[in-house]
C-alpha positions as CSV (number, residue, x, y, z in Angstrom):
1,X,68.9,-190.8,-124.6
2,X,64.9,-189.5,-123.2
3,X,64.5,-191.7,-119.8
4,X,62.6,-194.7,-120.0
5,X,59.4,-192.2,-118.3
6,X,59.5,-190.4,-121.3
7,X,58.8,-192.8,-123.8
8,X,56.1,-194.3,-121.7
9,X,54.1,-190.7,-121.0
10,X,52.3,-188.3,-123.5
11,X,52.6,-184.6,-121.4
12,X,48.8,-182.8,-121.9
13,X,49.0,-179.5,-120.7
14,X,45.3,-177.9,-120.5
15,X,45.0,-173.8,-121.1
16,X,42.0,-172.6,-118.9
17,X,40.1,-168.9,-118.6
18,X,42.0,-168.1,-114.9
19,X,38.8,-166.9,-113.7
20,X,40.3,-167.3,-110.3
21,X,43.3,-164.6,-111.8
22,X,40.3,-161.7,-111.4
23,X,40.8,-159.1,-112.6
24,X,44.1,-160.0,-114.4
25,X,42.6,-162.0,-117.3
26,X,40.0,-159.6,-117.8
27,X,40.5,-157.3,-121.3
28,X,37.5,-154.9,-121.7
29,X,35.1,-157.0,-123.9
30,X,37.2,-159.8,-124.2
31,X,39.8,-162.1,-121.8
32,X,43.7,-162.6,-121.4
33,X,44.7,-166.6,-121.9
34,X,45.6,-167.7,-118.1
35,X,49.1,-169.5,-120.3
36,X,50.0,-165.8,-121.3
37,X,49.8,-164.2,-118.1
38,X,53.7,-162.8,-117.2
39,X,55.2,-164.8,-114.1
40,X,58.7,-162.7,-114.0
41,X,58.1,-161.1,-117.2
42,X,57.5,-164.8,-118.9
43,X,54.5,-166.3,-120.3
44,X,53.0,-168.6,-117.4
45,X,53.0,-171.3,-119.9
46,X,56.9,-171.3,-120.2
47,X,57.4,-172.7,-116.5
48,X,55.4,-175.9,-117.3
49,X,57.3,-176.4,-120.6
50,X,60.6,-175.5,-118.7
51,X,60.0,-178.5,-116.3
52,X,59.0,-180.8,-118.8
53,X,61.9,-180.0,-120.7
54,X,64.4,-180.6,-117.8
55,X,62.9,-184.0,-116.9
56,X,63.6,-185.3,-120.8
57,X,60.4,-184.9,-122.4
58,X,60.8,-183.9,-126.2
59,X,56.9,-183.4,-126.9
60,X,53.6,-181.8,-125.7
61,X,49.8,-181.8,-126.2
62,X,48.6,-178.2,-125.7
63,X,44.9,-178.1,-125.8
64,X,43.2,-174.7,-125.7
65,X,40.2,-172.7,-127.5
66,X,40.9,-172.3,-131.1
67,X,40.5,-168.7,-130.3
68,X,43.5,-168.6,-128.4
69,X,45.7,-170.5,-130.9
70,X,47.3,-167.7,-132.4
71,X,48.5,-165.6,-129.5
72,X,49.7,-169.3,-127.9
73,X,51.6,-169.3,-131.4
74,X,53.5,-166.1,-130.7
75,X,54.2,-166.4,-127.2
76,X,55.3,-169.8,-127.8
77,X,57.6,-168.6,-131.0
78,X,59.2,-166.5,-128.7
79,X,60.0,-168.7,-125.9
80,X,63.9,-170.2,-125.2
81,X,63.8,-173.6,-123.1
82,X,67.3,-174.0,-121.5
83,X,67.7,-177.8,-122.8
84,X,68.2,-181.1,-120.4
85,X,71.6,-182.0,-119.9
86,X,72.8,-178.7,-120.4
87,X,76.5,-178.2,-118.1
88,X,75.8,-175.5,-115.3
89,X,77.7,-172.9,-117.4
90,X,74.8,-173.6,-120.2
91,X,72.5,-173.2,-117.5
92,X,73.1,-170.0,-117.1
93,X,70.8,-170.2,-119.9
94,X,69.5,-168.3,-116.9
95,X,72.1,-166.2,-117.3
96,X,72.5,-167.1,-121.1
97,X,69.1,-166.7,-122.0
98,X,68.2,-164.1,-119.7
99,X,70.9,-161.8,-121.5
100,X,68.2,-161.8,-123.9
101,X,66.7,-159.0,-122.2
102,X,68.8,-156.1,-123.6
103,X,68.6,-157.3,-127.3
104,X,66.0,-156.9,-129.6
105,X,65.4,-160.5,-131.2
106,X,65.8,-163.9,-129.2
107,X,66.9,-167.2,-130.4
108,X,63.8,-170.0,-130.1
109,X,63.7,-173.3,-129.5
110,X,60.8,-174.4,-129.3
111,X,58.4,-176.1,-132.5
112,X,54.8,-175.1,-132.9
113,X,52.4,-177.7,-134.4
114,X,48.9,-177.0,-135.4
115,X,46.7,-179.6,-137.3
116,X,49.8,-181.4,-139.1
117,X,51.6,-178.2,-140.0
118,X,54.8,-177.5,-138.0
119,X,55.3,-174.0,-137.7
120,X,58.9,-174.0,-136.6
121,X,60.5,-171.1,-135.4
122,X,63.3,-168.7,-137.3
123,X,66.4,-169.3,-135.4
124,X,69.2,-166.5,-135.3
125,X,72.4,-166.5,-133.6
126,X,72.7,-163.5,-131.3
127,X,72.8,-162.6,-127.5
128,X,73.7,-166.4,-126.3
129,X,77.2,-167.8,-125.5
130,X,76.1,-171.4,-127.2
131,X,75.1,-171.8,-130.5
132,X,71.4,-172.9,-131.0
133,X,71.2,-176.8,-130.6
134,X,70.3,-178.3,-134.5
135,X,67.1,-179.2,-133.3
136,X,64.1,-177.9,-131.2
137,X,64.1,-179.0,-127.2
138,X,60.3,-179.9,-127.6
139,X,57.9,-179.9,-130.3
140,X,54.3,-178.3,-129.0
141,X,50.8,-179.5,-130.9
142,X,48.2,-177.1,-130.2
143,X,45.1,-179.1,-130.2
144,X,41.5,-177.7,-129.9
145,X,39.2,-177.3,-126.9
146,X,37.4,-180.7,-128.2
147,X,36.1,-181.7,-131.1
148,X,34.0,-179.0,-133.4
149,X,30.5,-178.6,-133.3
150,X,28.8,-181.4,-135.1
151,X,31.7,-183.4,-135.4
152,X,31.0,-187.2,-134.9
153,X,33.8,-189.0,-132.4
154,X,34.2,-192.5,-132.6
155,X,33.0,-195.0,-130.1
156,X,36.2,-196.6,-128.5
157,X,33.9,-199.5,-128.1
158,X,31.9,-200.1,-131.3
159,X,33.4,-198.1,-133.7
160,X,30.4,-198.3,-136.1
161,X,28.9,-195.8,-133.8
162,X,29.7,-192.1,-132.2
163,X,29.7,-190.7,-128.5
164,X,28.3,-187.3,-128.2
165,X,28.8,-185.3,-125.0
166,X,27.3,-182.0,-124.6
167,X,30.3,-180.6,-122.4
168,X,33.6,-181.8,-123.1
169,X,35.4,-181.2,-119.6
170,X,39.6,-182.2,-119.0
171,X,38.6,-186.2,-118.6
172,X,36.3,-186.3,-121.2
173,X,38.8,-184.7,-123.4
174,X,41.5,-187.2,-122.9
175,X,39.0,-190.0,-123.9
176,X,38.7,-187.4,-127.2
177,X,42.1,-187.2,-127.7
178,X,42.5,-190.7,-127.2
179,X,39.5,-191.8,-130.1
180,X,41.0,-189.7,-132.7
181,X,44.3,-190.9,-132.3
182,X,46.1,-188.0,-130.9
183,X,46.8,-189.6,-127.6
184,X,48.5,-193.3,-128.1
185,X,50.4,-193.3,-124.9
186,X,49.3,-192.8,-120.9
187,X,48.6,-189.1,-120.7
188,X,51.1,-187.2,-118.2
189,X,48.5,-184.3,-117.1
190,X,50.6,-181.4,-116.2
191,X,49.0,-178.1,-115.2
192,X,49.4,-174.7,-116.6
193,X,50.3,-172.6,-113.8
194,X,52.8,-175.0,-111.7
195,X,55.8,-173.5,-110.3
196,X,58.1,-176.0,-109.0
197,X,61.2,-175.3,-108.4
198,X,62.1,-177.3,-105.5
199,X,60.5,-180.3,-106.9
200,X,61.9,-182.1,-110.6
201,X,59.2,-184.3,-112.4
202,X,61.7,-186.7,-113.1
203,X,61.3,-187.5,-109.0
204,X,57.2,-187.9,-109.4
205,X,57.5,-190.1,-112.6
206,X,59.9,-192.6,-111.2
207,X,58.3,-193.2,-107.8
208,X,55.0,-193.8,-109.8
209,X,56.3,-196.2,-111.6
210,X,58.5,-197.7,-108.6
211,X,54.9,-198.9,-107.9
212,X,56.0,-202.8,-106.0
213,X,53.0,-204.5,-107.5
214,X,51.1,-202.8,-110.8
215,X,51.6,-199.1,-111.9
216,X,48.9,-197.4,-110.3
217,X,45.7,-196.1,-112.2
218,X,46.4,-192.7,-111.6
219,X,49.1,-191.1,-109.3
220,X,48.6,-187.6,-107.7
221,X,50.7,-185.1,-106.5
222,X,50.2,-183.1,-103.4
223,X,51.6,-180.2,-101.7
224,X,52.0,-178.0,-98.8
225,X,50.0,-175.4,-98.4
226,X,52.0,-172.1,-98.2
227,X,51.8,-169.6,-101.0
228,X,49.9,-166.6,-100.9
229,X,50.8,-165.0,-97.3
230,X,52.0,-161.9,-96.7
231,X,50.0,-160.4,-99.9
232,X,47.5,-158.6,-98.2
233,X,43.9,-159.5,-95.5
234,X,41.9,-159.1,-98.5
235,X,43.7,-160.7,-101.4
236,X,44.7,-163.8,-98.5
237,X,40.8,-164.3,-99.1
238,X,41.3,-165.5,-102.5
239,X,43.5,-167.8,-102.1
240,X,43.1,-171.3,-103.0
241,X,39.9,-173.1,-100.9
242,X,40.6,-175.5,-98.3
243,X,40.9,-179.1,-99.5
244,X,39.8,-182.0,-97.1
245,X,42.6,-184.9,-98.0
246,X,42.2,-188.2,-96.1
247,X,44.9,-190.8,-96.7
248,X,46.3,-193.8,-94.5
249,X,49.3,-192.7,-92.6
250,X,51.4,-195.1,-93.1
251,X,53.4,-194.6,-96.1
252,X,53.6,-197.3,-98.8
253,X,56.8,-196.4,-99.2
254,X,59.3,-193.1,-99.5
255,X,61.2,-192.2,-102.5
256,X,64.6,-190.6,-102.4
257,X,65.0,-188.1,-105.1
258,X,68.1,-185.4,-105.6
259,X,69.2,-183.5,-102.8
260,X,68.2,-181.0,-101.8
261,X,67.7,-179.6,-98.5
262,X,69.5,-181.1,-95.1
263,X,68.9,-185.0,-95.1
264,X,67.3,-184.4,-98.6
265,X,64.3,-184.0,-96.9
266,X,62.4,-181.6,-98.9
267,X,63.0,-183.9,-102.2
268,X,61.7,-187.1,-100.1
269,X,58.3,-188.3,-101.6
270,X,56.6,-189.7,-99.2
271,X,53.7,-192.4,-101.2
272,X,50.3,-192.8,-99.6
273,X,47.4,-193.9,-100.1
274,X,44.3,-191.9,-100.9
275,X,41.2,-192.3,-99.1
276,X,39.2,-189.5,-99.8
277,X,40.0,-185.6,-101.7
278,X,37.4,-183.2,-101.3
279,X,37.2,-179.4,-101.7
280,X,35.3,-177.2,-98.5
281,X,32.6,-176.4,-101.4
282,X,31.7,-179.9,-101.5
283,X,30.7,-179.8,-97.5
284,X,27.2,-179.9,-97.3
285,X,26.8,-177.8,-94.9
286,X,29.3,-174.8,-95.8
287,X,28.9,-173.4,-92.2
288,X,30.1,-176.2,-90.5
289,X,33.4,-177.2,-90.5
290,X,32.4,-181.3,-90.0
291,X,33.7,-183.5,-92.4
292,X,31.7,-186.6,-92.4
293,X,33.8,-189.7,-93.3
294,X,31.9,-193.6,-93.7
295,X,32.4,-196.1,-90.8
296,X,33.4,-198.7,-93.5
297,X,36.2,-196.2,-94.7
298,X,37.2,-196.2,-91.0
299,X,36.9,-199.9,-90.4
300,X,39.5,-200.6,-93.4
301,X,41.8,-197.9,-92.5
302,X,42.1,-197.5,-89.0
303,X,45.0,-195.3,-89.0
304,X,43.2,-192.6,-91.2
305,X,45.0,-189.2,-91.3
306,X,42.6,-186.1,-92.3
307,X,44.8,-182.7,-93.7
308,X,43.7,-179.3,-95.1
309,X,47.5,-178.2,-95.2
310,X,48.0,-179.8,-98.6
311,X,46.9,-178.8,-101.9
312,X,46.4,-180.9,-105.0
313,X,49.1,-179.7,-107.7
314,X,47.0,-181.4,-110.6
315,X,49.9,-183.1,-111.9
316,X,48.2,-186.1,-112.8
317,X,50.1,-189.7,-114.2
318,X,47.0,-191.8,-115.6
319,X,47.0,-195.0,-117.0
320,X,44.7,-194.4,-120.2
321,X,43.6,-198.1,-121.0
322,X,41.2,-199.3,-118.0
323,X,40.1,-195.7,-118.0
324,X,39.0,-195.4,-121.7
325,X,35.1,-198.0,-121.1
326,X,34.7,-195.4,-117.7
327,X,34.8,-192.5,-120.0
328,X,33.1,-193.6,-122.1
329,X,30.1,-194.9,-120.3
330,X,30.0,-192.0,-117.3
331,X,29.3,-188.7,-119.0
332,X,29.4,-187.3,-115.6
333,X,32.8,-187.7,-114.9
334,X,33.9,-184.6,-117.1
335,X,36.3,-183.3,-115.2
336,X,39.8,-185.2,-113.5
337,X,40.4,-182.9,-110.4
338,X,36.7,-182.4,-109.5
339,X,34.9,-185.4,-110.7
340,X,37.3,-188.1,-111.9
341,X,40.3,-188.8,-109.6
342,X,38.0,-188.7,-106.7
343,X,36.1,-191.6,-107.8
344,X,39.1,-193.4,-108.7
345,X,40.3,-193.0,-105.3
346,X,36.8,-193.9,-103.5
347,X,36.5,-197.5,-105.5
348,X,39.9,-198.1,-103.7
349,X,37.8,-198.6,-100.2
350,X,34.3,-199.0,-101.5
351,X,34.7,-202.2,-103.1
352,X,31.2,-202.4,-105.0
353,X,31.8,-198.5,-106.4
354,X,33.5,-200.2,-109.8
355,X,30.7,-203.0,-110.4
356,X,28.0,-200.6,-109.3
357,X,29.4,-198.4,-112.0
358,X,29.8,-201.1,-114.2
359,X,33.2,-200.7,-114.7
360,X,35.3,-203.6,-116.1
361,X,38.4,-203.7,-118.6
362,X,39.1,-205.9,-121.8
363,X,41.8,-208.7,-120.3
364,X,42.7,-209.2,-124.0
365,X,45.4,-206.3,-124.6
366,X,48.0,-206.2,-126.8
367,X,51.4,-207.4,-125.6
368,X,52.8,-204.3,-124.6
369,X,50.0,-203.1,-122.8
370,X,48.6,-201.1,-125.6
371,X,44.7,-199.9,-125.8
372,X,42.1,-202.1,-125.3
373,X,40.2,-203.6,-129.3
374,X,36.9,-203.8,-128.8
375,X,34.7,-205.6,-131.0
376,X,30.7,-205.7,-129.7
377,X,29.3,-205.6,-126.7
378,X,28.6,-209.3,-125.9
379,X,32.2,-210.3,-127.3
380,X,33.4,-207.6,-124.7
381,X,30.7,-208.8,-121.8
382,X,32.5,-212.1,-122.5
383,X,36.0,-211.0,-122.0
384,X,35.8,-208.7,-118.9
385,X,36.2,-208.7,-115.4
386,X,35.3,-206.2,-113.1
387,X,38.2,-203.5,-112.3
388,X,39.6,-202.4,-109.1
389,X,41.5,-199.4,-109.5
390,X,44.6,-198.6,-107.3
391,X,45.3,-194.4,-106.6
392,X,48.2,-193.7,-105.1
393,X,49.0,-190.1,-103.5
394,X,52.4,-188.3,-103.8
395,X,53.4,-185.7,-101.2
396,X,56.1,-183.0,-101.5
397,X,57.0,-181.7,-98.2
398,X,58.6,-178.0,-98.1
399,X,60.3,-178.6,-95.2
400,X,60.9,-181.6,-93.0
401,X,57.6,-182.9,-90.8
402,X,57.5,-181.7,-87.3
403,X,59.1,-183.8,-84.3
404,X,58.0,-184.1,-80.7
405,X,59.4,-181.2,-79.4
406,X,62.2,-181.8,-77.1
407,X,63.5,-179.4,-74.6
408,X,65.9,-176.7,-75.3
409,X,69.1,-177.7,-73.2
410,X,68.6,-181.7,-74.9
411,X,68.4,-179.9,-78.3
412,X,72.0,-180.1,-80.1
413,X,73.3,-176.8,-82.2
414,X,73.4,-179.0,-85.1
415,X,69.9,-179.5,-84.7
416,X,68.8,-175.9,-84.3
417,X,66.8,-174.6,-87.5
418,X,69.2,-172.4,-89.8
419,X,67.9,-169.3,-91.1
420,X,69.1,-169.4,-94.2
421,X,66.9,-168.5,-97.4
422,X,66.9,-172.2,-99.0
423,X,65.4,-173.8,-96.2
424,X,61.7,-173.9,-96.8
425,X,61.2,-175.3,-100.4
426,X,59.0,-173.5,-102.6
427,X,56.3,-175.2,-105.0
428,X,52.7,-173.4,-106.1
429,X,50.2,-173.1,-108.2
430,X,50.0,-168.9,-110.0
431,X,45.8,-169.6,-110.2
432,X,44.9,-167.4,-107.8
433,X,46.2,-163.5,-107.3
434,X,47.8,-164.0,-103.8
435,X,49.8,-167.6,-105.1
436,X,50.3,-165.3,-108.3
437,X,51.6,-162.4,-106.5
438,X,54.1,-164.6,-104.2
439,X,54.7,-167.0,-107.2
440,X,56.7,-163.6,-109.1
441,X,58.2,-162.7,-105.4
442,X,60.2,-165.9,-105.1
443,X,60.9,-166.3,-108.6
444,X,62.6,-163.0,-108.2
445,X,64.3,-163.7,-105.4
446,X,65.6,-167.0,-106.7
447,X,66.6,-165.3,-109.5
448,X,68.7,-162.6,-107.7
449,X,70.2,-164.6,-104.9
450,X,73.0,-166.7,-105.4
451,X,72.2,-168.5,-102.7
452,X,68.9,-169.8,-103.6
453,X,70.5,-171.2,-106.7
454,X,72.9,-172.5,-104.8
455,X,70.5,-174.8,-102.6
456,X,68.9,-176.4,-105.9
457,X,70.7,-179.8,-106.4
458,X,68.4,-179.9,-109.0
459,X,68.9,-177.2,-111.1
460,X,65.7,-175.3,-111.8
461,X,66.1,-173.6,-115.2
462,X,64.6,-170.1,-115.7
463,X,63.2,-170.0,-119.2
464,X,63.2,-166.4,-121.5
465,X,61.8,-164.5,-123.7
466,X,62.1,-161.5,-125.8
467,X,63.2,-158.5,-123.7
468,X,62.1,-160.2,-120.0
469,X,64.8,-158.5,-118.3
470,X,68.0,-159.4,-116.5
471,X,68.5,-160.0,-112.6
472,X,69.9,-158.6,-111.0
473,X,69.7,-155.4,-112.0
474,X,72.7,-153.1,-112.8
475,X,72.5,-149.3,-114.1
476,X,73.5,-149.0,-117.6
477,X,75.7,-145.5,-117.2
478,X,74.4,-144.4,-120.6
479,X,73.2,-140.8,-121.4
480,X,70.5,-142.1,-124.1
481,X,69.5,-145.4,-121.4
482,X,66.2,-145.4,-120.9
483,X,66.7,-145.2,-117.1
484,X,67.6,-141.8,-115.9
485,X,70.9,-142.0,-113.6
486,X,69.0,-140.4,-110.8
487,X,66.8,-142.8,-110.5
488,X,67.5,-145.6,-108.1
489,X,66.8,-149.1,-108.1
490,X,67.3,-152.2,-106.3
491,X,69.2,-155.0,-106.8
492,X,66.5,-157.2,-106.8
493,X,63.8,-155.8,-109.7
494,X,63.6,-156.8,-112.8
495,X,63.0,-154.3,-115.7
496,X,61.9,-154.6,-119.4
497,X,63.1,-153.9,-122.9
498,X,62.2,-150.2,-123.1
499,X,61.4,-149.5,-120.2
500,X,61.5,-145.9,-119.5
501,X,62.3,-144.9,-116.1
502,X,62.5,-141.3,-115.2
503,X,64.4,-139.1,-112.6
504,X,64.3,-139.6,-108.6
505,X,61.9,-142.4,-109.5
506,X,62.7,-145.4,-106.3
507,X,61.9,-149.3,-107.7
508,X,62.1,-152.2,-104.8
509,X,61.7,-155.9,-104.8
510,X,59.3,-154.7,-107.5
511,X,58.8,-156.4,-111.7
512,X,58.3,-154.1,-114.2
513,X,57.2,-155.3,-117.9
514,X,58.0,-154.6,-121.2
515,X,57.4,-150.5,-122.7
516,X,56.4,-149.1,-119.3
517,X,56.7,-145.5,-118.4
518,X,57.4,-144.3,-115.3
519,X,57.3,-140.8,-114.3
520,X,59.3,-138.2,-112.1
521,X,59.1,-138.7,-108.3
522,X,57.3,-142.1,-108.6
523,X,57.9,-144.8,-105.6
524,X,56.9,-148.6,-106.8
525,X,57.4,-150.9,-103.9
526,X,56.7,-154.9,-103.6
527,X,54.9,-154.7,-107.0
528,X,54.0,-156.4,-110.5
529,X,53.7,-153.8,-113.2
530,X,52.9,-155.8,-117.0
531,X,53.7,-154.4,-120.2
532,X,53.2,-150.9,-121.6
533,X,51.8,-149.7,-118.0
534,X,52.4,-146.2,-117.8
535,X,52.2,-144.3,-113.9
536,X,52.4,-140.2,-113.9
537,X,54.9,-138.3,-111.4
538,X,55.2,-138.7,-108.0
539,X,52.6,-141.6,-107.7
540,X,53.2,-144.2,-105.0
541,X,52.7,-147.9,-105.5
542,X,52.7,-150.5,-102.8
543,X,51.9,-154.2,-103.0
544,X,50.2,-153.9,-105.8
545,X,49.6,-155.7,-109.5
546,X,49.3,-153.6,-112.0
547,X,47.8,-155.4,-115.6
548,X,48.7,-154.6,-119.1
549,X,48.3,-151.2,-120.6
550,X,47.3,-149.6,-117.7
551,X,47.6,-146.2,-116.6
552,X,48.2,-144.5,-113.0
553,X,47.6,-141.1,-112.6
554,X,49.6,-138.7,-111.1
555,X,50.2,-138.2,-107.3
556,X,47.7,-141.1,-107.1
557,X,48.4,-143.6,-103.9
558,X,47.4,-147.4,-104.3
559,X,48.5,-149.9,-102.0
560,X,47.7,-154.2,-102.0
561,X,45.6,-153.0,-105.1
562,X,44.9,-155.0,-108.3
563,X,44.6,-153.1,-111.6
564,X,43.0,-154.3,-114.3
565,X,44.2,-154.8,-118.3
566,X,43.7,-150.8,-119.5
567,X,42.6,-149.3,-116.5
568,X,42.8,-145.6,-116.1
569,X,43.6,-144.4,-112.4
570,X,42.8,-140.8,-112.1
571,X,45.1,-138.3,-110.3
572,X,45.7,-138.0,-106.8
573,X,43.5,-141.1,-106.7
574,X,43.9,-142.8,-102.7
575,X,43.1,-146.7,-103.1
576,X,43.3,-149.8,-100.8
577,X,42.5,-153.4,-100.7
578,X,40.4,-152.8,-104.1
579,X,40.0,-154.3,-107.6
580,X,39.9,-151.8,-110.1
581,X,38.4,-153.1,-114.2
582,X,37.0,-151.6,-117.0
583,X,34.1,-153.2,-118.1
584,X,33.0,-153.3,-121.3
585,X,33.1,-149.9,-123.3
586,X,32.7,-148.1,-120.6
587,X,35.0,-145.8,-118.7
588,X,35.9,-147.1,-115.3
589,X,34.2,-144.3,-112.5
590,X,36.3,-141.7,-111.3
591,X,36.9,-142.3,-107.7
């Protein structure tokens, strides 16, 4: 039976450009979908599915460009969701599903639906221990980026008349979704490059709606900062921007999830609430590092604490119905991270923000709470109040929150830190090319250590796909394998279907796609190679992401470099700290 949760939420997932992925999104004269970029060798869009999945959830919203609709289609088609429930033996639907790397087909469970029609996927019987379950684990609608040029959307509030915007950002979409009918529940915003193993959905859902008084407007959930080091001085500088988070420090309350670490500590939620979210852009003055904060903020909330270690996961619970007449009558809140959820959470302190916004919700609902019927505006002028929203901030800690330090001889050995790979929990956002980077890292490491998988109470399902690869890695002692026997690999990579691998090449702590070659001599170390890359003999890779269909020259030397879709690296080419592209038709220079 779905938990309560998941009758009550509609998941939205939203598929953006990943401008912030430069230069892996960027084909020559056209762009890669951020959802299809490979985190280990899987489609980034598989990890948010995977999650929703695990916590119960049997269907998804999925808006994106109709442009991209197709190759969402096949990516999706192709994808294998280990299902909730499933005993630890299925689970190695890690192991199951990851088996799927040496065959040529893979078994699908997942259900496509576009405008009505459900393109449901073939289902064959080969490469897993369990037989396919009789149904699909989730059903996915693609829905377009908004409505289509021209096209009238109804007024939530007279529906004689239309609402036009000229953008149609991710808040003013869920009011879209929500007037054509395609949204009927309170929208469960998920993002679509969340990796989270350390933290299960299920724990984020239930301590919103553990709320003591009212479920919250909207419910955010916040993390650590700590992603994205170790990549490399110059990639560190595009990680993600500072955010300025000012909530009171006293917890509302702490919610006790499965677990995980010593004392459960790192699956502890601890609830706040949220004073003020602001990113370093915002700062007027972009050369100071001031934050100015209102005396009347202050005054209210005396014990105010101010962080820039945690970033905003936008995983976003919203309660649809007093949010539908805001939508509708503020154009300028577009957008839920930037422009939405940080006026929700100002009209918490600033008690005139809602009236001066005139904001103010039908009291006549239907008797489960449904969405609000209006029927003019002086009928509705009559049956309003104002509305105070209520925002409530969820953090995820990665490891426990520093004491007063103590000194050494009063400090007890069971209280000494352990070193052990599990301690530090892991959750980040791939949206960036140093969080993307590390993202693939720790996946692979959780993948090869059994260790790692040991520590997750809450098992964190790795989903597959056709020929992702199997970890860790073992030498197939095969005269026609497509990896020579003198080359030597590591325990920890993870190789491709048809990968070709040629003599004395060395691979280490390194991913490589789908259909690469890889020549004589060649060295690949700490590295992300995508599918059908091909590097000549005796080049040397180090740190480095290397993007689809692109070529390295022989003898050439790149280290902490990022190579773009169909790059060509000459020979005996020396490069560091760069970003190599093609753009447009032209050939990249020789360097």
């Amino acid at each position: 039976m779905a938990p309560a949760y998941a009758q009550r939420f509609q998941p939205v997932i939203f598929s953006d450009a990943g401008s912030n992925l430069y230069p892996l999104c960027d084909l020559p004269n056209d762009t890669l979908p951020k959802a299809l970029v490979p985190v280990l060798n899987r489609p980034m869009i598989a990890y948010p599915l995977q999650w929703l999945v695990t916590a119960g959830f049997r269907s998804c919203l999925l808006v994106a460009p109709v442009a991209e609709h197709s190759a969402l289609t096949n990516a999706l088609r192709s994808l294998y969701l280990v299902p909730p429930g499933a005993s630890r033996e299925a689970e190695a639907g890690a192991a199951q599903a990851t088996a799927v790397a040496a065959s040529t087909s893979t078994e699908s469970n997942v259900c496509v639906t576009m405008g009505g029609t459900s393109c449901a996927v073939p289902v064959s019987v080969s490469g897993l221990v369990e037989p396919m379950p009789a149904a699909p684990v989730i059903h996915v609608e693609l829905v377009p980026y908004g409505p289509k040029a021209g096209e009238a959307v109804r007024s939530l509030r007279q529906p004689s008349q239309t609402v036009e915007r000229s953008r149609w950002g991710t808040a003013q979409l869920l009011y879209w979704l929500a007037a054509t009918r395609q949204l009927d529940q309170d929208p469960l915003v998920v993002p679509v490059d969340l990796i989270a193993p350390h933290m299960p959905l299920s724990n984020f859902l239930t301590a919103h709606l553990s709320a003591v008084s009212d479920t919250p407007t909207v419910s955010c959930l916040f993390y650590e900062r700590g992603a994205g080091e170790g990549t490399g001085k110059e990639r560190e500088r595009d990680g993600p921007a500072n955010l300025f988070t000012a909530y009171d420090r006293v917890p509302l309350r702490l919610h006790e999830g499965i677990q995980v670490g010593p004392g459960g500590a790192k699956d502890t939620l601890s609830v706040h609430e949220p004073l003020l979210v602001m990113d370093s852009d915002d700062v007027s003055d972009k050369n100071s590092s001031d934050l100015e904060l209102r005396m009347s903020l202050l005054w209210k909330h005396p014990h105010t604490r101010i962080s820039t270690s945690l970033l905003d996961s936008h995983v976003y619970a919203l309660h649809l119905a007093p949010l539908l007449p805001l939508l509708e009558e503020h154009p300028e809140l577009n957008r839920i991270t930037e422009q939405l959820v940080p006026f929700l959470i100002k009209c918490g302190w600033q008690t005139r923000l809602s009236a001066k916004a005139g904001w103010s919700v039908d009291t006549m609902r239907g008797a489960e709470g449904g969405m609000p019927t209006w029927t003019s505006v002086a009928d509705m002028d009559a049956l309003c109040h104002p509305f105070q929203p209520r925002c409530e901030m969820l953090v995820t800690r990665l490891r426990p929150e520093p004491q007063r330090p103590r000194p050494a001889a009063q400090v007890l050995d069971t209280d000494r830190p352990s070193a052990s790979i599990a301690d530090d929990g892991f959750v980040a956002r791939a949206n960036t090319v140093p969080t993307f980077l590390e993202c693939n890292r720790f996946l692979l490491k959780l993948a090869s250590s059994q260790a790692m998988q040991a520590a997750l109470a809450a098992p964190f399902p790795l989903p597959a796909t056709l020929g992702c690869g199997t970890v860790p890695f073992e030498a197939v002692k095969d005269d026609e394998s497509p990896i020579h026997s003198r080359a030597q690999l590591s325990a920890d990579c993870l190789v491709g279907t048809g990968t070709q691998i040629d003599e004395r090449a060395t691979i280490k702590h390194s991913i490589l796609g789908r259909n690469c070659v890889i020549g004589k001599g060649v060295r690949i170390m700490r590295s992300v190679l995508m599918d059908g890359v091909v590097v000549g003999d005796n080049a040397k890779l180090d740190n480095c992401i290397v993007s689809a269909a692109a070529e390295i020259g022989e003898r050439a030397q790149l280290k902490e470099t990022d190579v773009g879709p169909k790059y060509v690296v000459s020979p005996n080419t020396e490069s560091k700290n760069e970003k190599l592209v093609v753009y447009g038709e032209d050939e990249p220079p020789a360097m």
